[in-house]
N, C-alpha and C positions, 0 to 999 in steps of 0.2 A: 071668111078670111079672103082677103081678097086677088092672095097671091095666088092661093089654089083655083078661081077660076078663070076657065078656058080662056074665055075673053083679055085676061089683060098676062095671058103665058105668054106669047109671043114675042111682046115688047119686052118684058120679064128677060128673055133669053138675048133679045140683042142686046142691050143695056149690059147685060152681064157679059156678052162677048167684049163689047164695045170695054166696059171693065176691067177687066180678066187683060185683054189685050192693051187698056193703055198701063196699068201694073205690066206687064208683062214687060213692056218696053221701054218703060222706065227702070225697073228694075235692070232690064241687061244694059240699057245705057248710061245710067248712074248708078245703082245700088253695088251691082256685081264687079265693075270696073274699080269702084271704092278698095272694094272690101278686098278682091285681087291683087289688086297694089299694097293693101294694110299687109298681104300673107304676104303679097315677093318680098317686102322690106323685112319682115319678120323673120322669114326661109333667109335674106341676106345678110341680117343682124344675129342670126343663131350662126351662118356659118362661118361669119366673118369671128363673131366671138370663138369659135372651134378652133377655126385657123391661129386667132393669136393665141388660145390654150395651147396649142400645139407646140407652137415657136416658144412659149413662155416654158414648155416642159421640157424641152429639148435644150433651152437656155441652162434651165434650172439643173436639168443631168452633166450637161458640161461646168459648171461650176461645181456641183458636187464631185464629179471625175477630178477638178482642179484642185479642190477642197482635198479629199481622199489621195492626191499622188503627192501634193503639199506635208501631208500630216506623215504620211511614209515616207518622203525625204526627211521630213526633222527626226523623224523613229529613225533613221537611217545617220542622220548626221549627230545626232546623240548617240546611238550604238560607236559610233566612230571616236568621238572627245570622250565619252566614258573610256574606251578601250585606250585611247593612247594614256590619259589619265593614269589608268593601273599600270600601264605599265613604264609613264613617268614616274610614279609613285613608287613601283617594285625596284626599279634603277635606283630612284635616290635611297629608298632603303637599304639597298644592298651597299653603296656607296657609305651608308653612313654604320654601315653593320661593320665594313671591309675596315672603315678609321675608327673605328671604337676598340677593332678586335687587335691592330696595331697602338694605342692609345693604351689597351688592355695591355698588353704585352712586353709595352718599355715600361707601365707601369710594375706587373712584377717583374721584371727583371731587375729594375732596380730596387723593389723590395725584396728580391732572391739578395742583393748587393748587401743592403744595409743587413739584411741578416747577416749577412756570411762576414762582414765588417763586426757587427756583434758580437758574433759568435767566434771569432777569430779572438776579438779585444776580450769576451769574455775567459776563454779557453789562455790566454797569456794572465791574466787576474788569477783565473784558477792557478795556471801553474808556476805562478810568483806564490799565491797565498798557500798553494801545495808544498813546497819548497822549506816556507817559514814554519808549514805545520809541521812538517814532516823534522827540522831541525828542531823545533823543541819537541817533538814528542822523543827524538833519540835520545835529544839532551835529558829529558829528565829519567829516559827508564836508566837508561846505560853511563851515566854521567860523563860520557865522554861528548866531544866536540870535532863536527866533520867539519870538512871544508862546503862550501857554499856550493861549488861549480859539482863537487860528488854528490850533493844531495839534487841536483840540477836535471845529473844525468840519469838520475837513478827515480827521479819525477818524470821524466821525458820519458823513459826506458817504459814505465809503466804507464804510462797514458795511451803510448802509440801501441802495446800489448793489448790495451782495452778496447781501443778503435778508435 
């Protein structure tokens, strides 16, 4: 083989310096310069995307905060219309309980009226037909004949005795 002898090692080694060294220098003046700029754009493109996660989350938490004191004002202004609600609703109930309960009330009284109107007209019926009863039952035990106004007083007598 002809690399292993002596004679042709020497050139063997500068060939490989010579080599070694123009890789070498191409490498730092094109290869590494490349690939340096591939990474700072890439270290720039990771942080720049960092940065706008950043601002995107911090966007996103302020909308949620807005979102979140939004939804607790409407809990807040429903608690409020619910509340006035019951207790426009407990007012007018009571408004329409307050005329019913008057509505109630001339209603029996005037059904106290026509009773006592009844009960008056019926209690004068009784004591016209007490009257007429009471003149024939005399007439036929006793055969005698009162006067009208003595059987009158003597109906009245005994009615207001009874209550």
């Amino acid at each position: 083989m002809p690399q292993l002898e002596l004679e042709y090692f020497a050139p063997q080694i500068i060939w490989l310096i010579i080599s070694f060294t123009v890789l070498w220098v191409l490498m730092a003046k094109v290869a590494l310069p490349r690939i340096g700029l591939i990474l700072e754009e890439r270290q720039k493109r990771i942080s720049d995307n960092l940065a706008m996660a950043e601002n995107l989350k911090l966007n996103a938490d302020a909308e949620i905060e807005a979102y979140e004191t939004a939804i607790s004002d409407g809990k807040e202004q429903a608690r409020i219309i619910i509340s006035e609600a019951i207790k426009s609703s407990a007012s007018e109930a009571e408004k329409q309980t307050q005329e019913l309960n008057v509505s109630i009330s001339k209603m029996l009284k005037e059904a106290e009226n026509r009773i006592e109107s009844a009960k008056s007209k019926a209690l004068e019926n009784i004591e016209s037909s007490a009257v007429e009863i009471t003149s024939d039952i005399i007439g036929h035990l006793t055969d005698k004949e009162f006067e009208e106004t003595e059987v009158k007083v003597a109906v009245k007598t005994a009615i207001n005795e009874k209550g």
